[in-house]
VEXDREN-906190 format. One record per residue: x, y, z of N, C-alpha, C in turn; residue number from 1; residue in three letters. Coordinates in pm, 1 decimal. Layout:
# residues N
+----------+----------+----------+----------+----------+----------+----------+----------+----------+-----+---------+
|       nX |       nY |       nZ |      caX |      caY |      caZ |       cX |       cY |       cZ | num | residuo |
+----------+----------+----------+----------+----------+----------+----------+----------+----------+-----+---------+
|        X |        Y |        Z |        X |        Y |        Z |        X |        Y |        Z | NUM |     ALA |
...
+----------+----------+----------+----------+----------+----------+----------+----------+----------+-----+---------+
END
This chain:
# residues 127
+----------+----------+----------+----------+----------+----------+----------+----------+----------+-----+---------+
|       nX |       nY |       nZ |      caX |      caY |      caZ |       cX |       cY |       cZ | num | residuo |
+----------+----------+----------+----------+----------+----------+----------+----------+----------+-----+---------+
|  13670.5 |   5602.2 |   6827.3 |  13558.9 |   5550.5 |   6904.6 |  13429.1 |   5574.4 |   6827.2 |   1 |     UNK |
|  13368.7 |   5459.7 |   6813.3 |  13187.3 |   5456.8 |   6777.5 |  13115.6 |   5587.1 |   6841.4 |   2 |     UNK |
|  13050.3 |   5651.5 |   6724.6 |  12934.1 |   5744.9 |   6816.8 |  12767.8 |   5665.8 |   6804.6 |   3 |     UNK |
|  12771.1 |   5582.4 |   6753.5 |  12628.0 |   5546.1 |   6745.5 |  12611.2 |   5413.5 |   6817.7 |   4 |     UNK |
|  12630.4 |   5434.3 |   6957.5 |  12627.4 |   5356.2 |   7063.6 |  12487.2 |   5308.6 |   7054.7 |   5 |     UNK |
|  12466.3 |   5185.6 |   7126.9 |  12276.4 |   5133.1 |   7090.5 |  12219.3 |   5184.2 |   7261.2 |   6 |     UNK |
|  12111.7 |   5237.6 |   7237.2 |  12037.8 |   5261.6 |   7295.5 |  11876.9 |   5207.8 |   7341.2 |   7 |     UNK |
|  11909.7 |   5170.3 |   7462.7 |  11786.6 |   5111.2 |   7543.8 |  11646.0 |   5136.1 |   7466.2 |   8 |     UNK |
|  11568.3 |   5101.8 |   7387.7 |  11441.1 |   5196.5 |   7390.4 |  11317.2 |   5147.4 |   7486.0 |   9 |     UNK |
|  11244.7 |   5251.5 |   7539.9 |  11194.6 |   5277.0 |   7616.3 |  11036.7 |   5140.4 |   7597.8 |  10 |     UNK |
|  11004.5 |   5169.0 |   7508.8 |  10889.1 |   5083.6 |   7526.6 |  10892.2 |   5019.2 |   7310.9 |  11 |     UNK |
|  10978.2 |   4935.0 |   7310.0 |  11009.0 |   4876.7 |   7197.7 |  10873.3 |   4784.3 |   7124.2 |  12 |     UNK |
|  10822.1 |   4785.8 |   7025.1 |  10718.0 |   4690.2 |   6958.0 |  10724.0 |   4578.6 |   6994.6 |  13 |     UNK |
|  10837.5 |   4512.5 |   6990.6 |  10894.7 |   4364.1 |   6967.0 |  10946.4 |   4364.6 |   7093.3 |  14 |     UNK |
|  10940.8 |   4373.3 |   7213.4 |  10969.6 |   4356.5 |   7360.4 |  11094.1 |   4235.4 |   7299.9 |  15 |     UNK |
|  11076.5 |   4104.1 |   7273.0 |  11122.3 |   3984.8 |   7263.8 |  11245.7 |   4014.8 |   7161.4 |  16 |     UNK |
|  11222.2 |   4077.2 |   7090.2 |  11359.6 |   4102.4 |   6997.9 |  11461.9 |   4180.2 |   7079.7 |  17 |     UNK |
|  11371.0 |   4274.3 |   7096.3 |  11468.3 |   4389.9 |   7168.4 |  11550.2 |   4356.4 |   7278.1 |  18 |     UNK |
|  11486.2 |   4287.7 |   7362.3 |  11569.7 |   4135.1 |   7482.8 |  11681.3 |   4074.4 |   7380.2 |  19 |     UNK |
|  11689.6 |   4042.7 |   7298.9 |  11788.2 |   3969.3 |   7227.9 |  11909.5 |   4076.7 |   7179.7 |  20 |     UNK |
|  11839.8 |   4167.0 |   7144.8 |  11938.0 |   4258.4 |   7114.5 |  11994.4 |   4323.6 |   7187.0 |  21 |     UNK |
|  11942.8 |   4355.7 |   7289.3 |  12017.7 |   4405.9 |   7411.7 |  12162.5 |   4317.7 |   7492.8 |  22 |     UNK |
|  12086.8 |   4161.8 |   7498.9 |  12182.3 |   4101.4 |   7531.9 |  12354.8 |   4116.9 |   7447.1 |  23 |     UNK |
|  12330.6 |   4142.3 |   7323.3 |  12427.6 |   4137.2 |   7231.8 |  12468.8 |   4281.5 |   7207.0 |  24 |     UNK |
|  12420.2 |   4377.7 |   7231.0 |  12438.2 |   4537.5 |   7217.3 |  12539.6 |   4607.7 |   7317.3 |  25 |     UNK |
|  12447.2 |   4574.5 |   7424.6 |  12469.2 |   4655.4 |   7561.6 |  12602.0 |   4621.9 |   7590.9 |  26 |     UNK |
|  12650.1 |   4475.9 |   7616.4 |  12795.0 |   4451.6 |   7637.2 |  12955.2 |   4488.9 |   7537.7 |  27 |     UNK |
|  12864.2 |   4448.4 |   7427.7 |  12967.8 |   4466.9 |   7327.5 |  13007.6 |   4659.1 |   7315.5 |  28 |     UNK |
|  12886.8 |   4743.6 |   7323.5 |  12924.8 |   4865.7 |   7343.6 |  12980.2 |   4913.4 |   7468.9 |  29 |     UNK |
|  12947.7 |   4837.7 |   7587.5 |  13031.3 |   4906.8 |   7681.7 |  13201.7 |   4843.2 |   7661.1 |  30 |     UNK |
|  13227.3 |   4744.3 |   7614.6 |  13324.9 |   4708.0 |   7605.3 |  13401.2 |   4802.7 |   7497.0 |  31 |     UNK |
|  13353.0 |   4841.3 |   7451.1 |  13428.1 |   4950.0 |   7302.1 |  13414.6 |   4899.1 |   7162.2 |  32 |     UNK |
|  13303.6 |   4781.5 |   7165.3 |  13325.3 |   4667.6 |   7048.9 |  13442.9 |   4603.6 |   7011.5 |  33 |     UNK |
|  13531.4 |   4589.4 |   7076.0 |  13670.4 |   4542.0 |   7017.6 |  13739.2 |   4431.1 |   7047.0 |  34 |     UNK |
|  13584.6 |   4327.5 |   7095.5 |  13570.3 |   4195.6 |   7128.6 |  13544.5 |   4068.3 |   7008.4 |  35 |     UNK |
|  13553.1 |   4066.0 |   6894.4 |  13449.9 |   4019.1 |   6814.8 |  13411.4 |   3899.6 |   6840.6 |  36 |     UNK |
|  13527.4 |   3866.1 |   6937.6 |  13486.3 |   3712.9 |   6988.3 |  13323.4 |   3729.5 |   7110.6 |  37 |     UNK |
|  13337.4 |   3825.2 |   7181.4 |  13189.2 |   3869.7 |   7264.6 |  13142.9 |   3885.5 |   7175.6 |  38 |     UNK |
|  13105.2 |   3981.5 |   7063.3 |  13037.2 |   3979.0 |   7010.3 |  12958.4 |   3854.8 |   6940.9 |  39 |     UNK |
|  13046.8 |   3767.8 |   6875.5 |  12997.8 |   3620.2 |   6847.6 |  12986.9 |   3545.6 |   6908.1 |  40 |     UNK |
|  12988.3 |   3511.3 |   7015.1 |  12949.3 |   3436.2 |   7177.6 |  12780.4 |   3489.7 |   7218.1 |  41 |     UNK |
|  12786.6 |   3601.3 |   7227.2 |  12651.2 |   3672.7 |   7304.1 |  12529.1 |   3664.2 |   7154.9 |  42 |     UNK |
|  12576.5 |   3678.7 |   7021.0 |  12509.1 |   3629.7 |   6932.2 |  12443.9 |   3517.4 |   6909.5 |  43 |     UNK |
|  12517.1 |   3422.7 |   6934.0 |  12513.6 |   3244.7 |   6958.5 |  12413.2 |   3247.9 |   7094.1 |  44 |     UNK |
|  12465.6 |   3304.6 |   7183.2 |  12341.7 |   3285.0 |   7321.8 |  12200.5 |   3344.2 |   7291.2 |  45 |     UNK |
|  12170.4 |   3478.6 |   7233.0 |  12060.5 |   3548.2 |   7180.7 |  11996.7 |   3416.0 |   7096.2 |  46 |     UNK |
|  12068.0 |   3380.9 |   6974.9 |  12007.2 |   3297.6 |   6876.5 |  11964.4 |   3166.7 |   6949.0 |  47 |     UNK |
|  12014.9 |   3139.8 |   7053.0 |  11971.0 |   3005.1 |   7094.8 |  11862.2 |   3031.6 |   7185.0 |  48 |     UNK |
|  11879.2 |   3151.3 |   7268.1 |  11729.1 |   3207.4 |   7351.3 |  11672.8 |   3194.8 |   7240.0 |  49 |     UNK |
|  11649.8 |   3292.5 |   7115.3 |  11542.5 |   3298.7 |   7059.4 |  11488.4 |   3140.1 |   6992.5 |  50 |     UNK |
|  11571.4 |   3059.3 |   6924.8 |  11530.8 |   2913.0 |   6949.5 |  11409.5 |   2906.9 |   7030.8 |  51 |     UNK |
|  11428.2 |   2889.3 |   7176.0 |  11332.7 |   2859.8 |   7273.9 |  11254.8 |   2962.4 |   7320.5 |  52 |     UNK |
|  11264.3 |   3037.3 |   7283.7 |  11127.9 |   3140.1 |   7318.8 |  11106.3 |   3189.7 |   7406.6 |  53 |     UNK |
|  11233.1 |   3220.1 |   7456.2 |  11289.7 |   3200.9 |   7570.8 |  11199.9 |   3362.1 |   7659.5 |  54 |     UNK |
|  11222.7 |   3458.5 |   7575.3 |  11142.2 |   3589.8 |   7613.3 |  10986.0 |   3618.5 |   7539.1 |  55 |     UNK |
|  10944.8 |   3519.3 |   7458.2 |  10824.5 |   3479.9 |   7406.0 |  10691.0 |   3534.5 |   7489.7 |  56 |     UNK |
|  10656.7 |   3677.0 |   7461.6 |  10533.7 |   3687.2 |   7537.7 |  10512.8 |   3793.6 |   7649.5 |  57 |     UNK |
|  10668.0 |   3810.8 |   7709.6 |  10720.9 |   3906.1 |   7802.4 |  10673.6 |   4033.6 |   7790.2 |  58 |     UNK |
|  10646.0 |   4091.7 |   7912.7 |  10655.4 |   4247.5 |   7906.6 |  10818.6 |   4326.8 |   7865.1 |  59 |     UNK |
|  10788.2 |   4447.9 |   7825.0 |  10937.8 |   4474.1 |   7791.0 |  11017.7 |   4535.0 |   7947.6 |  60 |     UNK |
|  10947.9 |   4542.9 |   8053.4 |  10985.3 |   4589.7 |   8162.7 |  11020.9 |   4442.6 |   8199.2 |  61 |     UNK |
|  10999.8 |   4302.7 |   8179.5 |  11030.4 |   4184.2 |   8237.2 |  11138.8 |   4142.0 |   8174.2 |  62 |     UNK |
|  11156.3 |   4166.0 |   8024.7 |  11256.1 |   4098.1 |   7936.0 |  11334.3 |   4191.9 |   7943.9 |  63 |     UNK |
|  11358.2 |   4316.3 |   7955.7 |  11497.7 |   4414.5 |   7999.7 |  11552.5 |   4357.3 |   8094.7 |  64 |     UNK |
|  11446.8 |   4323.5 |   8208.0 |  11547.3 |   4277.2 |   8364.6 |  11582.9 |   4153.4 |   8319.9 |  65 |     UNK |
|  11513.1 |   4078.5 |   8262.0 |  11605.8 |   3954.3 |   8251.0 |  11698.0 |   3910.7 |   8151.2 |  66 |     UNK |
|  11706.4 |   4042.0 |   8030.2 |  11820.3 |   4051.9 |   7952.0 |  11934.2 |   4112.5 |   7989.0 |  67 |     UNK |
|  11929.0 |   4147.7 |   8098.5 |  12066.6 |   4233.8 |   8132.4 |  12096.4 |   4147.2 |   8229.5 |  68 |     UNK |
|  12000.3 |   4079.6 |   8336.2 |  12095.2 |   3993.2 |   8396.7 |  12154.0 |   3915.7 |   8335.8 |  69 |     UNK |
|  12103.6 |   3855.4 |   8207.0 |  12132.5 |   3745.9 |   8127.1 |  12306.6 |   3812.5 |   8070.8 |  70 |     UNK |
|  12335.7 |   3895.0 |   8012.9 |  12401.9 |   3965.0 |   7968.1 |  12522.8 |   3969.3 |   8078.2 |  71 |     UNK |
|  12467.3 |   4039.4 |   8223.3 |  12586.8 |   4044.4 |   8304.9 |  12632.6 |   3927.8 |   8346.2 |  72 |     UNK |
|  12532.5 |   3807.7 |   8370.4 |  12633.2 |   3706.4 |   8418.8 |  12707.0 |   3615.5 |   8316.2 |  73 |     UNK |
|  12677.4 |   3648.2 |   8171.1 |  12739.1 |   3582.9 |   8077.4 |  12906.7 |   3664.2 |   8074.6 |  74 |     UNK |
|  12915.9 |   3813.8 |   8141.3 |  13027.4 |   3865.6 |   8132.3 |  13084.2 |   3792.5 |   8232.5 |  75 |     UNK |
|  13060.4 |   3840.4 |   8353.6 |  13106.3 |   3829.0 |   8501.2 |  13078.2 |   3681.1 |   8612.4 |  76 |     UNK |
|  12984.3 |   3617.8 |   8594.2 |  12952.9 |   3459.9 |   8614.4 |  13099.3 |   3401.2 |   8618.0 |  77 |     UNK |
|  13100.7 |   3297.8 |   8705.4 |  13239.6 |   3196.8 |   8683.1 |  13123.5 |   3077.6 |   8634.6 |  78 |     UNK |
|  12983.9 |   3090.1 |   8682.7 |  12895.6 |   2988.7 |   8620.0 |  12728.9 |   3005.6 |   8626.8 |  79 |     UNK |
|  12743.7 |   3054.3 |   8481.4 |  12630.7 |   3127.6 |   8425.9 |  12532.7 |   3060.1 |   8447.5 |  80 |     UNK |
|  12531.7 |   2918.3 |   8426.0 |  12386.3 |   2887.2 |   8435.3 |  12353.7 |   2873.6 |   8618.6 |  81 |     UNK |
|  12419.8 |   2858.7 |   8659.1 |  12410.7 |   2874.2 |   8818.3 |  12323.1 |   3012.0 |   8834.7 |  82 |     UNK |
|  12420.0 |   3090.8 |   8821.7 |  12359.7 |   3239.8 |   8862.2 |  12217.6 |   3251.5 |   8801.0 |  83 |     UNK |
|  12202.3 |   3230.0 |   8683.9 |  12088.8 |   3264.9 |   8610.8 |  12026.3 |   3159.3 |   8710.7 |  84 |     UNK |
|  12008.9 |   3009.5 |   8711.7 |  11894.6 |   2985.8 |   8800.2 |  11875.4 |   3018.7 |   8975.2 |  85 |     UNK |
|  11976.0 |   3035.5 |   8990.4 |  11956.2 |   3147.9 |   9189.0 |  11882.1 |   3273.9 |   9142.9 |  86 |     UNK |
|  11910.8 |   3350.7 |   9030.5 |  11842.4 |   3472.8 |   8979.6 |  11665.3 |   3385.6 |   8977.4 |  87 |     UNK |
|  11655.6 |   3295.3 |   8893.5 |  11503.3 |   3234.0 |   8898.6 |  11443.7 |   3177.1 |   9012.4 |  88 |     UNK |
|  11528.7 |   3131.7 |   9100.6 |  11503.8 |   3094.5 |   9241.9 |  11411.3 |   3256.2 |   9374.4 |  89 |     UNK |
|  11525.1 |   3321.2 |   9310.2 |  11536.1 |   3467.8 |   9385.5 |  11377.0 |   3507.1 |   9342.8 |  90 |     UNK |
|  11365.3 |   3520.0 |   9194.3 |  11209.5 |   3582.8 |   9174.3 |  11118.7 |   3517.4 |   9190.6 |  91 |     UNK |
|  11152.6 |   3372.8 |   9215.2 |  11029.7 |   3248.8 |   9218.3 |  10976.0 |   3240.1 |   9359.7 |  92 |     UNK |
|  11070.4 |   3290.6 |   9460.3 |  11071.0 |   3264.7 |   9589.4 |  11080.9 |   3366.2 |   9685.1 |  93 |     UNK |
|  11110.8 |   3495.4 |   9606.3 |  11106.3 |   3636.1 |   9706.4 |  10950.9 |   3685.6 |   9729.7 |  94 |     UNK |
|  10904.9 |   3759.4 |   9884.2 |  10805.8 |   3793.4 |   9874.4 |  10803.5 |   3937.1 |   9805.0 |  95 |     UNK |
|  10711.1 |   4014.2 |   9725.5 |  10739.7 |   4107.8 |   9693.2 |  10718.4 |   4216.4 |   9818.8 |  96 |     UNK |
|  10794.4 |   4302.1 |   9818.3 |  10780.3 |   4400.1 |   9943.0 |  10686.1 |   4493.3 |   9888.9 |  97 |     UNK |
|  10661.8 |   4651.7 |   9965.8 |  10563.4 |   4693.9 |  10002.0 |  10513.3 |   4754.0 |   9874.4 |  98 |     UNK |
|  10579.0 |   4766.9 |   9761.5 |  10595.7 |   4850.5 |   9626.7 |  10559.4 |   4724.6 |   9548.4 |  99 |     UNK |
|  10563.9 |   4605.3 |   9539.1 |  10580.0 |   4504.3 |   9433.2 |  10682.0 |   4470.2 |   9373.4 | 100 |     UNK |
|  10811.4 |   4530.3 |   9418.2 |  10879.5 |   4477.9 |   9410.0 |  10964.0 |   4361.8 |   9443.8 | 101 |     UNK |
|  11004.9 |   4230.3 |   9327.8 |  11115.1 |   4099.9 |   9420.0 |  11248.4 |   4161.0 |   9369.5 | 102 |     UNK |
|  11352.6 |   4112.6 |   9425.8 |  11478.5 |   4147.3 |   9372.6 |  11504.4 |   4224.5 |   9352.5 | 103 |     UNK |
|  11452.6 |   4399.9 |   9350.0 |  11506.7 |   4464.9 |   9307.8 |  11396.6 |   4537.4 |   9216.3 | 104 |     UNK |
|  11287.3 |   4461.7 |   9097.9 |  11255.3 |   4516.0 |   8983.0 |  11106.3 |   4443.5 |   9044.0 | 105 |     UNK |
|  11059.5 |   4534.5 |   8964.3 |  10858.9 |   4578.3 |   8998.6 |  10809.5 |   4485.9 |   8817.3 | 106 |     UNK |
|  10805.1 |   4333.2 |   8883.3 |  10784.5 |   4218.1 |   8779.0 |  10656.5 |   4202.3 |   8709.2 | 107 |     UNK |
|  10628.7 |   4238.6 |   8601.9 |  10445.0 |   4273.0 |   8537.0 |  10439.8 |   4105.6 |   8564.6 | 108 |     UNK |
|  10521.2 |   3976.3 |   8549.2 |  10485.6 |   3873.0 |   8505.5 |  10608.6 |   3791.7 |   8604.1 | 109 |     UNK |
|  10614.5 |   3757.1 |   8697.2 |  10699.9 |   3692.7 |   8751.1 |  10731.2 |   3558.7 |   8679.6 | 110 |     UNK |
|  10640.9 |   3460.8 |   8705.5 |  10689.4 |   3360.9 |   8616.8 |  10731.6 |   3366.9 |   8509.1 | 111 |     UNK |
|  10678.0 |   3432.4 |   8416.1 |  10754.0 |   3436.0 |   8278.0 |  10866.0 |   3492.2 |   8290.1 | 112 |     UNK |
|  10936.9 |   3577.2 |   8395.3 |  11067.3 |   3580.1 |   8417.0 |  11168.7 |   3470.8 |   8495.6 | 113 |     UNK |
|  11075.6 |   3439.5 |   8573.6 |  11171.8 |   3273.1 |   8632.3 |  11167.1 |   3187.3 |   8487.9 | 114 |     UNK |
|  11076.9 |   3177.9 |   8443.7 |  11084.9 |   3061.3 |   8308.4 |  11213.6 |   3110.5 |   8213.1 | 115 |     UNK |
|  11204.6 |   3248.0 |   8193.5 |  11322.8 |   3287.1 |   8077.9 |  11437.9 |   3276.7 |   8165.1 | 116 |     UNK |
|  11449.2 |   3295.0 |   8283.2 |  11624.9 |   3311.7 |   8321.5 |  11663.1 |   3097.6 |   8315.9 | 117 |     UNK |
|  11507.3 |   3024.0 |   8376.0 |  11514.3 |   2869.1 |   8357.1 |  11600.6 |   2845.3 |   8207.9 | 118 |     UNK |
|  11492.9 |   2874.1 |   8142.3 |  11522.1 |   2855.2 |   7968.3 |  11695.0 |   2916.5 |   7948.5 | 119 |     UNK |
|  11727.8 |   3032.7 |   7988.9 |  11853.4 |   3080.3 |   7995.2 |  12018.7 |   3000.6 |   8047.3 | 120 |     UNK |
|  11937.2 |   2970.8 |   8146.6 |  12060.4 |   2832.9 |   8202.2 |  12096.9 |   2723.9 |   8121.6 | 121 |     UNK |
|  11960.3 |   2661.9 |   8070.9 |  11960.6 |   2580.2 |   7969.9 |  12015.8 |   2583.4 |   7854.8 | 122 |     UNK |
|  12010.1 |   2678.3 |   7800.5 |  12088.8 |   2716.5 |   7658.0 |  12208.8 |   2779.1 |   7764.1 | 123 |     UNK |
|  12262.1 |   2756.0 |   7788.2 |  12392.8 |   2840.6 |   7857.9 |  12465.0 |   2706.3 |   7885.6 | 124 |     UNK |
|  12387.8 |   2625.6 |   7911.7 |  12470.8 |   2494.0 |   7943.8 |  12492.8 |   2388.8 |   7802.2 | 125 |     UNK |
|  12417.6 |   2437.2 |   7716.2 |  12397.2 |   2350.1 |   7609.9 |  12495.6 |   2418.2 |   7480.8 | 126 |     UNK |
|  12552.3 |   2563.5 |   7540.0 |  12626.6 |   2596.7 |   7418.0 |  12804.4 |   2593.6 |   7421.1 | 127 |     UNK |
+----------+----------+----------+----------+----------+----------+----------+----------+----------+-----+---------+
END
């Protein structure tokens, strides 16, 4: 077993990279890496987000939440781009409760997270 598992970092330079890499990190290490086909699937989805710019601009507290959803429903989804846009529906359309929080996560930029999970469906359907 791998000891140099990837790790979340906390407040990354490149917010937008680090979203990409996460998408492709986080799964493949919980899985044990011994996917290479995930691994080259979730690569192909990262590279095509980054194409579109897809996390372009994001806080890194906005592009974590929407790289890991991105990530889980590419595992667990029967249809990813579905989920990902009910996920953009959910933040586009929830009121935030008493904390600021929609869904769950306290959003610096709401739209730019409905736009990336939008942009996300899109390349999800296009690959």
């Amino acid at each position: 077993m791998s000891t140099d598992s990837y790790t979340v970092p906390d407040q990354p330079a490149d917010p937008e990279t680090a979203a990409y890499e996460l998408i492709v990190r986080v799964p493949c290490d919980l899985l044990g890496g011994g996917a290479p086909e995930l691994r080259e699937t979730l690569q192909l989805l990262a590279s095509a987000l980054h194409a579109e710019s897809a996390f372009s601009g994001m806080t890194w507290n906005d592009a974590k939440a929407v790289a890991v959803a991105v990530a889980f429903d590419a595992l667990h989804a029967d249809d990813i781009a579905q989920n990902l846009r009910a996920r953009a529906h959910a933040v586009a359309t929830t009121v935030p409760d008493e904390n600021g929080t929609r869904c769950g996560v306290g959003w610096n930029e709401p739209a730019r997270a409905v736009h990336a999970l939008e942009v996300a469906a899109r390349v999800v359907e296009s690959i």
